[in-house]
SEZAPA-721705 format. One line per field, with one value per residue (C-alpha): x negated, y negated, z. Coordinates in steps of 0.25 Angstrom, whole numbers, plus 2048, in hexadecimal, padded with zeros to 3 digits. Layout:
! residues N
east <- c(X,...)
north <- c(Y,...)
up <- c(Z,...)
! end
This chain:
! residues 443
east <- c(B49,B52,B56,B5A,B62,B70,B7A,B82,B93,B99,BA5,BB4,BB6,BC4,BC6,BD2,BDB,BDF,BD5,BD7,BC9,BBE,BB0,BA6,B98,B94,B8A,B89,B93,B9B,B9D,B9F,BAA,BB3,BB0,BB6,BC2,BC6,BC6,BCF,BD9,BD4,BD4,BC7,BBE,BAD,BA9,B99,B93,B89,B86,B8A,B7F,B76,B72,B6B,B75,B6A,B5F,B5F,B55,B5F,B5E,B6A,B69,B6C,B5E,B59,B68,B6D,B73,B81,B80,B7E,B8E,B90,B83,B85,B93,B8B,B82,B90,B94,B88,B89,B94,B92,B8F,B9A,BA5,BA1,B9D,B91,B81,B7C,B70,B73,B6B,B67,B57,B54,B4E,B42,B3D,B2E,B28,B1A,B19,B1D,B26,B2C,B30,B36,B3F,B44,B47,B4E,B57,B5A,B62,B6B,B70,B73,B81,B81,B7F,B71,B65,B5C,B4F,B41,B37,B28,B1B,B1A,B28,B28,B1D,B24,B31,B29,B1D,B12,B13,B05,B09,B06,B14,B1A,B28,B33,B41,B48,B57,B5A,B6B,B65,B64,B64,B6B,B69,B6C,B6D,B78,B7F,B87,B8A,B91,B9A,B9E,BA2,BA9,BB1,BB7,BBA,BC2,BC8,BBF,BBC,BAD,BAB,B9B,B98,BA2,BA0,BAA,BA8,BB2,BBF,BCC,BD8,BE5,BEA,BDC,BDD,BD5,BDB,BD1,BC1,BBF,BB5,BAD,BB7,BC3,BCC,BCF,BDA,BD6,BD9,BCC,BBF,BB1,BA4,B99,B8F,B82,B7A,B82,B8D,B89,B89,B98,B9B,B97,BA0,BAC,BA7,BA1,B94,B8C,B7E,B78,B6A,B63,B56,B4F,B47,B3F,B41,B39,B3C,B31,B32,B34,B29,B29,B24,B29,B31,B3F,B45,B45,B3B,B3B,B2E,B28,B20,B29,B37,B38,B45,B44,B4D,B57,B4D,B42,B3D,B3C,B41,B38,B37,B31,B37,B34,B33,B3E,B3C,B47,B4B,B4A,B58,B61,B6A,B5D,B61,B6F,B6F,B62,B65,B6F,B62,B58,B58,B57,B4C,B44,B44,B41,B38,B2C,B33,B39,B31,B37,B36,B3B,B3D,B48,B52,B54,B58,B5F,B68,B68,B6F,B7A,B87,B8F,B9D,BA3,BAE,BB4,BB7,BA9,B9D,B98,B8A,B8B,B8C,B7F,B79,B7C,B72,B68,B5B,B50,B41,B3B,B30,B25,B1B,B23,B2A,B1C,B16,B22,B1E,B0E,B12,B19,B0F,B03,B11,B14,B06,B10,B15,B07,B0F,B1A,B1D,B26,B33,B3A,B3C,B47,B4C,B59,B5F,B66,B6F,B6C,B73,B6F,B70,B6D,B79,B86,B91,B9F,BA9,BB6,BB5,BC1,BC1,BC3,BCF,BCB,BBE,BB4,BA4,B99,B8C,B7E,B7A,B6A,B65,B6D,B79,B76,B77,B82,B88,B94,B99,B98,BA2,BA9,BAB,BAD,BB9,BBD,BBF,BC5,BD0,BD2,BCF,BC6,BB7,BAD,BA6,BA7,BA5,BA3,B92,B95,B9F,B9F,BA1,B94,B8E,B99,B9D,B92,B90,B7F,B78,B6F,B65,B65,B58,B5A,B52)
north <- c(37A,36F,36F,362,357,359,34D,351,355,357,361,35F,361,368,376,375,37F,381,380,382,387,389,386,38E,387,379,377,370,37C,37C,36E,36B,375,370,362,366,36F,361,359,361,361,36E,36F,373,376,377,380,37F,387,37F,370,36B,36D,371,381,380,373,36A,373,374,36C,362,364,362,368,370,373,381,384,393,391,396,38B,37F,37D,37B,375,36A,367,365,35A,354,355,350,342,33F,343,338,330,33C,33F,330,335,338,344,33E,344,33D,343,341,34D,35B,361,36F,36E,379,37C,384,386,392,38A,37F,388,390,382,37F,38B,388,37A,380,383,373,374,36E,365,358,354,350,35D,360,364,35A,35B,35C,34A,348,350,348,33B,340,345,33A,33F,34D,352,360,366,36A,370,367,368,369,35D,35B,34A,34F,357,351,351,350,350,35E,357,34D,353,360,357,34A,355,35B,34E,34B,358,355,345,34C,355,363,366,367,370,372,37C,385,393,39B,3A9,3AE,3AF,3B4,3BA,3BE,3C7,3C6,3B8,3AD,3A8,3A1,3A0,3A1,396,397,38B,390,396,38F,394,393,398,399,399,396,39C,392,395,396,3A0,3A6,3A9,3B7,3BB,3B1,3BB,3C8,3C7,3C7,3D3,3CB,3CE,3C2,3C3,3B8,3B6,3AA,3A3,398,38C,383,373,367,358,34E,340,334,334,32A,32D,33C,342,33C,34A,358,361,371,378,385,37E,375,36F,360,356,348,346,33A,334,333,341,34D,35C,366,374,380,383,38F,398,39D,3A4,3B1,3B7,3C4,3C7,3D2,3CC,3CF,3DC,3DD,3D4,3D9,3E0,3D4,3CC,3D5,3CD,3BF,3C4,3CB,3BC,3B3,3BD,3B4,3A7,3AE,3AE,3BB,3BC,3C6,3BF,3B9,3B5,3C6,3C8,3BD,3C0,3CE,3CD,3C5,3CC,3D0,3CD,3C7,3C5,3B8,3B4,3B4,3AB,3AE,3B1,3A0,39C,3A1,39A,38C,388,38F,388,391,38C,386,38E,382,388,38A,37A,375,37D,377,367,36C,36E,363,35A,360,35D,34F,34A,33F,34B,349,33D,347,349,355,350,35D,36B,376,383,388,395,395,39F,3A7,3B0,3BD,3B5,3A6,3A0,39E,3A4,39A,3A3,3A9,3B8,3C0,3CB,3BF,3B4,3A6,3A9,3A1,3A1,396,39B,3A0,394,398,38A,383,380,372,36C,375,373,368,370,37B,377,373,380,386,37D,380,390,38D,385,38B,380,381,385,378,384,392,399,3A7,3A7,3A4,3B0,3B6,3C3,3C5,3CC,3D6,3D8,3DE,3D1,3D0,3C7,3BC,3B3,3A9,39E,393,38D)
up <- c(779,775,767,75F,766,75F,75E,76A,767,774,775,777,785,783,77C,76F,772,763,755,746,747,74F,74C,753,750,753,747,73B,734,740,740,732,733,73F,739,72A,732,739,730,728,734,73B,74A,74D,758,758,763,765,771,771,769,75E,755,75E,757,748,745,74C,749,73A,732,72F,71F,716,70A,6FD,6F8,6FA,6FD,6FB,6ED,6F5,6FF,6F2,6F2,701,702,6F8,6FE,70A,704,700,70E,716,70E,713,71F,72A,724,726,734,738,73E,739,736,731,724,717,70A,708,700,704,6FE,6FB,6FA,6EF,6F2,6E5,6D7,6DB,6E7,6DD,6D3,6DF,6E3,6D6,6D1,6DE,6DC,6CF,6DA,6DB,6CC,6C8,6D7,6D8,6DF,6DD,6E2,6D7,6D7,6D8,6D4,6DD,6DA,6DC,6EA,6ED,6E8,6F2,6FF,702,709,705,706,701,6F3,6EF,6E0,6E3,6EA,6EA,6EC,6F1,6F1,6F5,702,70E,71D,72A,73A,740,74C,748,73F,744,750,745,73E,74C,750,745,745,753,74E,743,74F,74F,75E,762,76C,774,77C,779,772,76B,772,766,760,761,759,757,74F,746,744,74D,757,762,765,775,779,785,788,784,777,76C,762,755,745,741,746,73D,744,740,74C,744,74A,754,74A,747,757,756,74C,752,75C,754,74C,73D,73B,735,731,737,73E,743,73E,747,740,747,745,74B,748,749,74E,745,739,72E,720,721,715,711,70C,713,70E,70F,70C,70F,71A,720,71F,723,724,729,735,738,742,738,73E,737,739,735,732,72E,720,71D,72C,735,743,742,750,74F,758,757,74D,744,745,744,737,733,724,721,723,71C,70C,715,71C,710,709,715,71F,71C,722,72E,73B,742,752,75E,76A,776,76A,768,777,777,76C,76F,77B,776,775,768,76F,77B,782,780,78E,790,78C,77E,779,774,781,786,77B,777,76D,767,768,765,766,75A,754,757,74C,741,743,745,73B,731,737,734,726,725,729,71E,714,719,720,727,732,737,740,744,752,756,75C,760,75B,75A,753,74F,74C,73D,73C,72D,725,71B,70F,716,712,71D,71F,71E,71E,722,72A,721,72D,738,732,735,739,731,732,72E,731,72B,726,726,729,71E,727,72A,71E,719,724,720,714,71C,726,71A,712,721,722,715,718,726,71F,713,70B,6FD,701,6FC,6F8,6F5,701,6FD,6FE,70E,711,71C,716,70C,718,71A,70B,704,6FC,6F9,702,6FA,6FE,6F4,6F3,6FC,709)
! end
């Protein structure tokens, strides 16, 4: 099944023999990263195995957002607002990024005081993000037919195109010099005398300082085979987008029943808000007590299955040799079938919501794989046991919006440079360290 059309990026055709850094990942993190290492002066080469942007980048919701953050992700999160208003004029290119608000619908008096007591979080920054009444939620949203308490209402969020925007900032990394490199996996790395000194392609070696793993939900298998154990399993969510249909909402929305953003086209994506369809795989098993406080809070909205996906994975090797082809070459893109019921069953909601979708025609659907964490907040850090190793990962389907400042804060560790943030929540380390795990409210 074909998954959304990407913006295509074509490769360089010629292999550098000599980087700063290497960037493993062509998503939105790996992206955002080799473009803020280039234009910083850093040689540096983007090795996808398969397209840019063509895993979860193009897949997500396309949402650009604070509200409902982890109150650990606000800072970057808020940086990245900052970023992605500028952003079409720094790369020259649209990422069909606009701010029109997003809303979190609260069907009930104790669903309004939850969102209330989170948006205390945006306390001392600067946007416009308050509680609106049952009239004023009516007054914003037009033709909602609903009976709702309120709703949570962000004016600085926004939106982008997942299907524009990774390509754009990929593009940009190589006008600013960054090599882009498609269809070319990195089977691993190499050392001397414990420091990096190369990643062995499937075309060829590349010497190297430094190398930063943003492969979203392959990482942990990436990190497996160099002996780092990183809790990490995959979560599919289902997506449709609908032709063009006027008199639809101006803001995204998020309810228990349904989560809707108007698209570029005058579409609209739309998915289930609140259900998730979990493989059950032998990761589930190995990562299993890391995972046991995220599932006790969200077994209800996880749809668990046993099928293909736990053979398939089960027969993937741990290590290989790197002169021969690597797990990432067999598979290219991860494009999993949509769960039909659960984005129809979100579009059916919709509709009783918003009687207008009664005009919606289905124009395509997908899935992705979102590659989450224990505590559902990344990982953007340095590996102490490996120098100049680096991993941006885990972003448990916030990465798209994030993304920028992401790549931003990734940078800043990869050079030395001052952090925009503090970068201790995302260590690498709090799984290893016998820090406490902590899911914190957010959506």
């Amino acid at each position: 099944m074909p998954g959304p059309f990407v913006v295509p990026v074509h490769g360089d055709l010629e292999l550098p023999a000599e980087v700063d850094v290497v960037v493993i990942g062509g998503g939105i993190i790996g992206a955002s990263t080799a473009l803020e290492l280039a234009e910083r002066g850093q040689r540096v080469a983007l090795c996808e195995k398969g397209g840019i942007g063509h895993e979860q980048s193009s897949r997500n919701w396309g949402w650009v957002r604070i509200s409902r953050r982890d109150p650990r992700e606000v800072p970057l999160m808020a940086h990245a607002l900052t970023l992605w208003q500028g952003m079409d004029q720094r790369l020259g290119r649209d990422t069909g990024y606009t701010r029109a608000g997003i809303v979190f619908a609260c069907h009930d008096q104790a669903e309004y005081a939850d969102h209330e007591r989170w948006n205390h979080n945006l306390a001392g920054y600067d946007l416009d993000s308050r509680m609106l009444s049952s009239n004023e939620l009516q007054r914003l949203l037009p033709g909602q037919s609903m009976p709702l308490e309120g709703g949570l209402y962000t004016a600085a969020d926004g939106r982008a195109e997942p299907q524009k925007a990774t390509s754009a900032i990929a593009e940009a990394a190589r006008e600013r010099g960054a090599r882009i490199l498609t269809e070319c996996a990195v089977r691993g790395i190499e050392t001397q005398a414990g420091t990096i000194s190369a990643v062995v392609t499937e075309r060829g070696v590349i010497r190297c300082k430094a190398v930063v793993l943003a492969g979203g939900a392959w990482s942990s298998l990436f990190c497996r085979a160099h002996h780092l154990r990183l809790p990490q399993l995959k979560v599919m969510n289902s997506v449709l987008r609908t032709e063009p249909l006027a008199g639809g909402p101006e803001p995204a929305i998020w309810s228990k029943h349904y989560a809707v953003r108007k698209r570029q086209d005058g579409g609209y994506t739309v998915a289930c808000g609140h259900e998730n369809v979990v493989d059950i795989v032998p990761d589930s098993f190995r990562f299993g007590r890391d995972f046991t406080l995220a599932l006790s809070k969200e077994w209800r909205s996880l749809s668990f299955r046993l099928g293909e996906r736990f053979w398939l994975e089960g027969r993937l090797p741990e290590r290989w040799a790197l002169d021969e082809p690597s797990p990432f070459e067999y598979a290219r893109v991860l494009d999993p079938k949509p769960s039909k019921k659960l984005a129809d069953g979100a579009l059916a909601n919709l509709t009783r919501a918003f009687p207008v979708f009664q005009q919606a025609r289905i124009a395509q659907r997908w899935a992705g794989y979102i590659d989450a964490t224990p505590d559902a907040i990344p990982v953007i850090s340095d590996v102490q046991s490996f120098p100049g190793f680096y991993i941006a990962t885990g972003f448990s389907g916030h990465g798209f919006g994030i993304g920028p400042a992401a790549g931003r804060l990734m940078a800043d560790l990869v050079t030395g440079d001052k952090p925009v943030v503090d970068p201790t929540p995302f260590r690498f380390s709090r799984f290893s360290d016998g820090s406490k795990i902590e899911i914190i409210s957010g959506f």
